[in-house]
N, C-alpha and C positions, 0 to 999 in steps of 0.2 A: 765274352758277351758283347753284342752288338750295340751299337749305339742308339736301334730301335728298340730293343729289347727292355737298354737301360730306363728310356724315357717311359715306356710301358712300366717298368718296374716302381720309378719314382711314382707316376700317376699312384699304382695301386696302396703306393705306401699313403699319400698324402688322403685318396678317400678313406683308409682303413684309421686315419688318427682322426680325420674331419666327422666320419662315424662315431669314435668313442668320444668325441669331445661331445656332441649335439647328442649323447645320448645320456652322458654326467649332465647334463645340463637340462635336461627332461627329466629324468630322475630328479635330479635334485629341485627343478620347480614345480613339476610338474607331476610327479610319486607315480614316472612311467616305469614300468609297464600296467599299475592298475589305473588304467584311465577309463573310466567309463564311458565319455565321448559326451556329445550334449544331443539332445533329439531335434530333428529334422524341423517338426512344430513343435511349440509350445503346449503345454498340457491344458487341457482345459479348466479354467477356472468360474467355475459358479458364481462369484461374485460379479468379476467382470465380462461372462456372458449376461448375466441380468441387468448389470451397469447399461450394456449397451442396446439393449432392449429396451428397455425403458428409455434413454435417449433417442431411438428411431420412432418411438410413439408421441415425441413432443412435438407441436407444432414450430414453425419455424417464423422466425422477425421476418415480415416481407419486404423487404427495402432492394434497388436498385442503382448504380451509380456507372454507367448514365443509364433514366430514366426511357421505359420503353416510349417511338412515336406513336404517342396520341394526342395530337396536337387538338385543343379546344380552343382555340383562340387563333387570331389572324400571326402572334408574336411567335407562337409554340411551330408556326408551317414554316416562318421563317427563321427564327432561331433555333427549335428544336425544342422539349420540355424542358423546364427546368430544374433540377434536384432538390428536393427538399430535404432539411434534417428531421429525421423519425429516428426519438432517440427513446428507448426505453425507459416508460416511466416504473419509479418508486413508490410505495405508498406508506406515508407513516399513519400509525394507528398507537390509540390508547389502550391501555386495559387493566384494571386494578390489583391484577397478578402479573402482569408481564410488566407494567411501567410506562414509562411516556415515550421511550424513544426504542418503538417495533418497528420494523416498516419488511414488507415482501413485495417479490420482482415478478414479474410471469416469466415464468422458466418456456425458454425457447431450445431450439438444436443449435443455433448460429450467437448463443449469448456470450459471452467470454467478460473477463475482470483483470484488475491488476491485478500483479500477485501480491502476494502479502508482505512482504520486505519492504517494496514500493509504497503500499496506503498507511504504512505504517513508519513509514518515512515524513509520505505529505502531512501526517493527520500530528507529526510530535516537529517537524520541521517549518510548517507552512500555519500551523492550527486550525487547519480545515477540519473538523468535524460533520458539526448535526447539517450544519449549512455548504454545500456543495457545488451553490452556484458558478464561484469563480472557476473551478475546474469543467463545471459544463460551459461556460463562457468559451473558457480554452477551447473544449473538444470542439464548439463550434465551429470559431476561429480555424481552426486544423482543417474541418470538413469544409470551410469555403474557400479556403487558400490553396487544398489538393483540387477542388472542382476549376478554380481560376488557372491554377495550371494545366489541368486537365483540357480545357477548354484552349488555351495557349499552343498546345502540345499538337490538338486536331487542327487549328487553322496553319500550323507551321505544317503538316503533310500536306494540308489542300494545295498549299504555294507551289508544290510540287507537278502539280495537272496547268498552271498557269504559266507556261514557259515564255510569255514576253514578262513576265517580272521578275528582275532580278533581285534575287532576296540578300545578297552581300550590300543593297545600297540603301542609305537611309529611306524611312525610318522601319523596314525590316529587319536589317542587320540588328538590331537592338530584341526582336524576337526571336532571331537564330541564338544572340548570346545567353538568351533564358533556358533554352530550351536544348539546343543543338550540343551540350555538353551531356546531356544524359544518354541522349542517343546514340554520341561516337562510344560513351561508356557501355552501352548493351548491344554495340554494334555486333560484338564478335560473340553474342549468345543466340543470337537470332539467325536462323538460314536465310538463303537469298531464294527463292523462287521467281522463276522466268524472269529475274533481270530486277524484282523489288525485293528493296529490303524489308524483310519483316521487323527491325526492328522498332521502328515508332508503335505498332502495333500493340508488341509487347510491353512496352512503357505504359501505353494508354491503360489494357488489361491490369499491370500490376497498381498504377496510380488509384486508376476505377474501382478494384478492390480494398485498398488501405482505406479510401474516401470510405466506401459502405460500409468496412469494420468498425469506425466510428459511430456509425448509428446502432451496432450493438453493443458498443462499452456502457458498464453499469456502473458508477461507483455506490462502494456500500459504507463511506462513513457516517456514523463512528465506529463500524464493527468491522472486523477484517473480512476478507473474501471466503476465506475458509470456514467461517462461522455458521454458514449459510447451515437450514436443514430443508430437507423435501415437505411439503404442505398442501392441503387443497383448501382453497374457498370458495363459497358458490356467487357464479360470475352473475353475468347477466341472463341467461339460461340455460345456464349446465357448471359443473367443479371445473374449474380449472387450478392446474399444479403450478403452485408459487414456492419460490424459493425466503424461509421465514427467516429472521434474523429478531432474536427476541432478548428479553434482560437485560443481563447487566453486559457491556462490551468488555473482552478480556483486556484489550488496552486500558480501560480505565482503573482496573486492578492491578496493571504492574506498574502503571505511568501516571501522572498525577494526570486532574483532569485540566484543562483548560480552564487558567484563573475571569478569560470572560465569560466562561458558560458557568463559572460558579457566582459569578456576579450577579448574573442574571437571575439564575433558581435563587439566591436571597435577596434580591430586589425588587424582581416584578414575578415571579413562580415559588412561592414561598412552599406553596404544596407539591412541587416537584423533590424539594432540599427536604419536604419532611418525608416524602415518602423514600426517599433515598437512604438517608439517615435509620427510616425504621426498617429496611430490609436488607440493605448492606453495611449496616453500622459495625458490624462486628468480624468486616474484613479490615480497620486500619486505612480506611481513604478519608483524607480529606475532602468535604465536599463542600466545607463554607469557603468562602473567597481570601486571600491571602491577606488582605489589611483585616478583616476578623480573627484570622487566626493568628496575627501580629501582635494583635491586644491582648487576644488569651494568654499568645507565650509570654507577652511584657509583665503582665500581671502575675500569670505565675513565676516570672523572675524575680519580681518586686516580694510577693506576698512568703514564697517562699524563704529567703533569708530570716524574715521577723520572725516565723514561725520556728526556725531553727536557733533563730540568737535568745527565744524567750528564756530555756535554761539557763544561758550565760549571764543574760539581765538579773536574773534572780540571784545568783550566785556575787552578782557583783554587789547587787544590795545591801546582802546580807554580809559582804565584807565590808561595805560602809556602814554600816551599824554598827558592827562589833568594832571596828576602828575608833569610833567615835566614841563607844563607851570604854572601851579601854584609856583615853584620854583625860573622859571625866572623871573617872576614878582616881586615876594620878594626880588630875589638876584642884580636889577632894581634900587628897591627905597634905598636897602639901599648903593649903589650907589650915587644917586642920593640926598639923607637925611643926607650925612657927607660934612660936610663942608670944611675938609681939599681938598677933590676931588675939593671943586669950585672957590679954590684960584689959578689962575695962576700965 
């Protein structure tokens, strides 16, 4: 045998084991040869064809970041407009079956939420609940601090049309070091066309979008995101679909609630803690405040022991009585058994 022959011969040997091996090995994860394969599409599901029907027929939060020119003002021709935060409002409502704390969103295409792990972090970590201000504080914050970058980011491309300025020298160089690091970092995602780089462009695009996603975050404490249900109420002249959040929040049934929103309901909303009490009494929540239910348990500490020791008191009683008359009986005869005592 040739020395060609043998290298052909080794080849066929080594496909013929690498075959049995990758084929133990599909067999055994994989229960080949009954493999049915997977289909090309997904099969159609009714649910979520309808899911998505219904989201193409909601209207959509109109917000823009950056705003289109229409400048109304002498400021707007020469600055440009300027962005406003349009933030989804909430609405809470009363109702003598649903409770004090309902409130629904106008369901939009473009609305999104934390997820739940998250509000249910802030809401046992931070005790944000009914009150939400501090976290729309934040979102603001966020939506002006992406616009002021934002804003940063286009006057650092203009420097680029201005070629007697040099931007390495003060006080520019102090705006390349803001900005000029995110750009070398998306340098190498963006192509170069006819000699510009795309990539400021696409900073601007993605910054300008996180900025306007901010104007559709909704948070829903005290209720988590998921609790949400589909609803209509009648707007200002037609039903518009709100997303309801009604009763009791599940967080406040696994988790205690907040000792200053129980403060509150028994100090200045007395009729909040009763109505509380008369519809969820008989899930086991706490809902008076923690120094009242301090006194209760004190009291039941206190009260219970007398009520357990009054058998023991009685029993001791009556061992001091019959002590004592066993005593006098003795202290009786010998009385009574000296005969000096019977000589008058």
């Amino acid at each position: 045998m040739t020395l060609a022959n043998e290298i052909i011969y080794r080849k066929l040997q080594f496909i013929d084991i690498l075959e049995t091996i990758v084929e133990k090995v599909a067999t055994y994860l994989f229960n080949y040869p009954n493999v049915p394969g997977m289909d090309i599409l997904p099969p159609e599901n009714a649910q979520r064809m309808a899911f998505e029907e219904y989201v193409r027929q909601l209207p959509v939060h109109q917000t823009r970041v950056p705003p289109q020119a229409v400048p109304t003002q002498l400021s707007d021709v020469l600055f440009g407009n300027i962005p406003h935060f349009d933030k989804i409002t909430r609405t809470f409502y009363q109702h003598k079956t649903d409770g004090f704390y309902n409130l629904y969103i106008p369901d939009y295409q473009n609305i999104w939420f934390l997820p739940d792990w998250l509000s249910k972090w802030i809401q046992l970590n931070l005790e944000i609940t009914v009150d939400v201000a501090p976290l729309e504080h934040v979102q603001q914050a966020l939506f002006v601090g992406l616009l002021l970058f934002y804003f940063l980011i286009e006057f650092r491309v203009k420097l680029y049309w201005f070629l007697t300025i040099n931007p390495y020298t003060r006080p520019w160089i102090y705006l390349i070091a803001l900005t000029d690091w995110l750009n070398d970092w998306v340098a190498g995602m963006a192509p170069v066309i006819l000699g510009i780089d795309c990539s400021p462009m696409l900073v601007l695009a993605v910054v300008g979008k996180i900025a306007d996603s901010l104007n559709h975050l909704v948070f829903t404490m005290p209720f988590l995101p998921s609790e949400g249900t589909i609803g209509k109420i009648m707007g200002t002249d037609k039903m518009e679909t709100v997303i309801l959040y009604r009763y009791l929040p599940s967080l406040w049934e696994t988790e205690p609630i907040p000792n200053s929103l129980r403060e509150f309901w028994y100090e200045q909303r007395p009729d909040i803690l009763r109505f509380m009490k008369k519809n969820y009494g008989q899930l086991d929540i706490d809902f008076e405040p923690n120094s009242i239910l301090q006194g209760i348990y004190d009291k039941e500490h206190v009260t219970k022991p007398l009520a357990e020791n009054i058998t023991d008191i009685t029993h001791l009683s009556s061992n001091i009585i019959c002590s004592l008359s066993i005593h006098a009986h003795s202290a009786l005869d010998n009385l009574f058994s000296d005969g000096r005592y019977l000589n008058f």
